[in-house]
N, C-alpha and C positions, 0 to 999 in steps of 0.2 A: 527233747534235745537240749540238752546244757549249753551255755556258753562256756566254750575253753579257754586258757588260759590266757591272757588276764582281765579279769573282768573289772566292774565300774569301778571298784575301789582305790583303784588305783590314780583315779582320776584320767586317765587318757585315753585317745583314741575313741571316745563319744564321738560321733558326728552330729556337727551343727544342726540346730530345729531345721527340719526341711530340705536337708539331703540326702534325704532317702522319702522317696513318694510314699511313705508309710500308708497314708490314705488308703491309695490303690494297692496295698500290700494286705491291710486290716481286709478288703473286701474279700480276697481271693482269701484268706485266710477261713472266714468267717464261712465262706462257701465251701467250701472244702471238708471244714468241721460240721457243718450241717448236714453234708450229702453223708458223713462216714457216720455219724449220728442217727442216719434215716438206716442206711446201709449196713452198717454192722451191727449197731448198738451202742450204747453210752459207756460202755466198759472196755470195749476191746482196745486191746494196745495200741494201734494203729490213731484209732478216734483220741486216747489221751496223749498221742505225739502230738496231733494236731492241736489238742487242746493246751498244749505246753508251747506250741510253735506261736499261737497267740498270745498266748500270756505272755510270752518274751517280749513280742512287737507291742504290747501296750505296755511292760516295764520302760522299753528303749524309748518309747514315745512321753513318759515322765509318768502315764496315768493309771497312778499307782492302784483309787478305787476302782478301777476296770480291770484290773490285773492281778489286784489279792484272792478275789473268787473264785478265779481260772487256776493260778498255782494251788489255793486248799485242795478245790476237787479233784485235782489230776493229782495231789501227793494221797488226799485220801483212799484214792480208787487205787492207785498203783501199787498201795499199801497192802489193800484189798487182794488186787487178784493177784501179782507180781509178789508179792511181800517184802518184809520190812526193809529186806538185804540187797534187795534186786537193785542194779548200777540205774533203773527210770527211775525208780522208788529213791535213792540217795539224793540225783539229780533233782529233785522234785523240792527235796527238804532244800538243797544247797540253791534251787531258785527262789522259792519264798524268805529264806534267810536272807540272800542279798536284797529281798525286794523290801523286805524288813527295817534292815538298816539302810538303806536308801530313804525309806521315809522315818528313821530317828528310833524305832521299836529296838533300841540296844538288846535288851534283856533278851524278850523271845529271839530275835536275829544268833544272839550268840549259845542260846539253848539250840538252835537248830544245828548252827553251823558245827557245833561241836560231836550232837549227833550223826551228819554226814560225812564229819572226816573220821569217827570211827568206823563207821563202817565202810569211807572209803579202802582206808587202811587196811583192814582185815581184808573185804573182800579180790578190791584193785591191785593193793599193795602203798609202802609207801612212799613211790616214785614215779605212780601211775600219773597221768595228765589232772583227772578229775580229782582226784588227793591235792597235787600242790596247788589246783585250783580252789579249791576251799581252805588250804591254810592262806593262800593269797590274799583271801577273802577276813579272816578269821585277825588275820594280823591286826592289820591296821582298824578294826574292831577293836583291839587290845590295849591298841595305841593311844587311841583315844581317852581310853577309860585311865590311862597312863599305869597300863600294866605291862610296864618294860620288861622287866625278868621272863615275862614268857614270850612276848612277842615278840622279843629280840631271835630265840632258838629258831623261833616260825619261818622267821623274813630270812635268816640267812641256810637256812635250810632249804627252800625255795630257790635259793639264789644261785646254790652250789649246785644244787640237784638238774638244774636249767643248764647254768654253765657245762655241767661235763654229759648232757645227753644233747642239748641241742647245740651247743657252742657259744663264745664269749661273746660272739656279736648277734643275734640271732634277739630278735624285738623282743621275745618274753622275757629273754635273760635282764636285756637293759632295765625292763620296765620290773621286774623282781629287783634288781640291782638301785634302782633309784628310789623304789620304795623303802629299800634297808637305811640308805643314804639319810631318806625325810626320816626314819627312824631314830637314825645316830643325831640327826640335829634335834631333833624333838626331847633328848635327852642329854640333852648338852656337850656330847659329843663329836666337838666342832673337827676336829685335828681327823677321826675316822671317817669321816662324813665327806668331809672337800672333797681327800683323791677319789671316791668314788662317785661323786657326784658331776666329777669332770672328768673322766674317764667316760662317765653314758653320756655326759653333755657332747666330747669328740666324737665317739660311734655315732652316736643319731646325726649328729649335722654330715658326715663322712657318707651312713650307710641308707640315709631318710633324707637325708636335704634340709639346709638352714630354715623351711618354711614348715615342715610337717610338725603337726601338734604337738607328737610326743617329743621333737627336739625343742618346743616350745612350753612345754612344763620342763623341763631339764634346764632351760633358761633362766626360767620364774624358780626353782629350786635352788639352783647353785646363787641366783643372784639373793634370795633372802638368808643363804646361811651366811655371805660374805657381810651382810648386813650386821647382820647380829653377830659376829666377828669384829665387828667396825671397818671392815673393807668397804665403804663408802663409793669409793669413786670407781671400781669396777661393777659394784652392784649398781650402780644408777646406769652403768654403759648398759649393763646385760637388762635391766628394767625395760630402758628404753627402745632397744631391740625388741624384747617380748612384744611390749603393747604397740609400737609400729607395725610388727608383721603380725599379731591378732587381731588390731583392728582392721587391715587388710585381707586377711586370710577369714576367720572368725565372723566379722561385723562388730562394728562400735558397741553394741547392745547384748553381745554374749556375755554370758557370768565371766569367762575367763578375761574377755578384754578389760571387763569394770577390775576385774582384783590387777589386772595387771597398771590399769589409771591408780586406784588405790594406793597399790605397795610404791609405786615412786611417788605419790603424795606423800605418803609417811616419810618415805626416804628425803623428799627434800626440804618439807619441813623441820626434821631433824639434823641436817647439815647450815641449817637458816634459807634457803631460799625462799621465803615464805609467802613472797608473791607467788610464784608461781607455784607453789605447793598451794597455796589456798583456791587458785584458779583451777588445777586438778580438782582436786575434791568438788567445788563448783558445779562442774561437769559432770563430774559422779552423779550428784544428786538430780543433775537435769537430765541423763541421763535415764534413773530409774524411777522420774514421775511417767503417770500415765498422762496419752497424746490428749491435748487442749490446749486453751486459748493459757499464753505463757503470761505466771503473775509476774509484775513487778522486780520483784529479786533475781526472776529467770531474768528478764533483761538486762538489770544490772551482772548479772555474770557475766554474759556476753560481752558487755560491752567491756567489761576489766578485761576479758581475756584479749578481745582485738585494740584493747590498747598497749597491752601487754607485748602482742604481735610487733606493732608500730613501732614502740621504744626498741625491740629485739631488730629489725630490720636499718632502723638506723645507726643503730650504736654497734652494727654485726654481729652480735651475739646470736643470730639465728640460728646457724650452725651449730649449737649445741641442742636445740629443742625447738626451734620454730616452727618448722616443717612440721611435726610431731603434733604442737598446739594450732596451726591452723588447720590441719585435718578436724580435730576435736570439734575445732570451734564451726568448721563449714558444715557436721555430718549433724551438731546439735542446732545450728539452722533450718537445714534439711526436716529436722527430725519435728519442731515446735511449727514451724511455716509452710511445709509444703517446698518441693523442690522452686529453683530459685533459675532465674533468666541468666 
């Protein structure tokens, strides 16, 4: 069973470590493929759904060497009995290939993905679901490697193909639509990029709500192209929105909270606030040490930061970011000492 459209690369709509009892999901999984294992045999279709149905839960679970094994043998068998053209058989390549470039194997990730979206092509068509899921897939592969000419045709093909089957506002569209967007700014164009980058930014908050992840990369997107634009003071608004409502939503200690601490470090170190740009970054770091007795510098951060607080409270300035940095500074208390009376 494939993931349909839009998968990891797109960065959204992961759910948090520990949202889903995966655990108790692996187990039923695992029993499932044993009994069809004992029952049918190691080849029948049914046993290599199952054996794909796991593979997936331990991609989604990050554990990639528990899950490259599961995708080889279930693309090899399926190759086997299915053959090479069968839509399990494509699915199979277009799993190992995301599961490829998820952990950095560009090369083979982009040999695969390009063998599945021919044959998605040929056999699906090329505006079947599982096709513009492996260009989906294949793009921002491309992007990367900064091979705009082609990846650009990719992402807005995707984009159009979503818009006029599923409609304008409809999650795949958006999430096709904001990857073209991170495309146009990855190439420096800033001017095509904005209005569509604030176009999904309105839909998601309208049709998803100001808290849902995917209008919270939409935030973290539109507010780094206004950066590097020099749009300054609206990209620190939308910054500080993101990492308020992910360290709320998310936890202080997800990847996306730390880039969202991050990108307004940079941001306000580069306008000069550089106390409190350097107090971000602080946290960052105390952030991504492992839990122990806090050296010396950890304390000193803390302490800059709540005097930081102090000067903010009396002088009123808090209303711009206090709130914001005493959360920071209570959660990395929390985090070094043990909950607190």
């Amino acid at each position: 069973m494939a993931r349909k459209v839009f998968p990891s690369h797109s960065n959204e709509g992961k759910p948090a470590a520990g949202a889903l009892n995966h655990a108790e999901a692996e187990t039923l999984h695992r029993r499932t493929l044993e009994a069809q294992e004992r029952d049918r045999g190691l080849e029948h279709p049914d046993t290599l759904t199952s054996l794909n149905a796991l593979a997936e839960l331990l991609h989604l679970r990050e554990d990639h060497a528990g899950a490259e094994p599961l995708y080889r043998r279930a693309l090899e068998a399926r190759g086997r009995v299915l053959g090479p053209d069968h839509p399990d058989t494509l699915n199979s390549l277009n799993n190992l290939a995301e599961l490829l470039h998820d952990k950095g194997d560009h090369a083979e990730a982009e040999t695969l993905y390009r063998r599945a979206l021919d044959g998605f092509e040929r056999v699906l068509g090329p505006e079947h679901a599982d096709t513009l899921d492996c260009l989906n897939n294949l793009a921002p592969l491309l992007q990367a490697k900064e091979e705009y000419a082609e990846a650009e045709p990719f992402s807005r093909r995707v984009a159009e193909a979503l818009e006029r089957t599923l409609g304008p506002e409809h999650p795949h569209t958006l999430t096709s639509l904001n990857t073209l967007g991170g495309l146009l700014h990855a190439k420096g164009e800033h001017a095509a990029a904005e209005p569509l980058l604030r176009r999904v930014l309105e839909a998601r908050e309208r049709t998803m709500g100001p808290d849902h992840s995917s209008t919270l990369t939409s935030l973290n997107s539109l507010a780094l192209l206004l950066y590097a634009k020099g749009g300054h003071v609206e990209a620190e608004s939308l910054h500080r929105r993101a990492l308020e409502a992910r360290e709320r939503v998310l936890g202080p200690e997800h990847p996306h909270t730390l880039d969202s601490l991050n990108n307004l470090a940079v941001l306000l170190h580069e306008k000069g606030d550089t106390a409190e740009a350097d107090l971000y970054r602080g946290v960052l770091e105390v952030r991504k040490r492992p839990m122990g007795p806090a050296p010396p510098s950890t304390l000193t951060i803390l302490n800059n930061l709540a005097t930081l607080l102090k000067s903010q409270n009396s002088s009123g300035r808090n209303r711009k970011g206090g709130h914001g940095l005493f959360s920071i500074l209570a959660q990395s208390i929390r985090r070094l000492f043990g909950k607190t009376q």
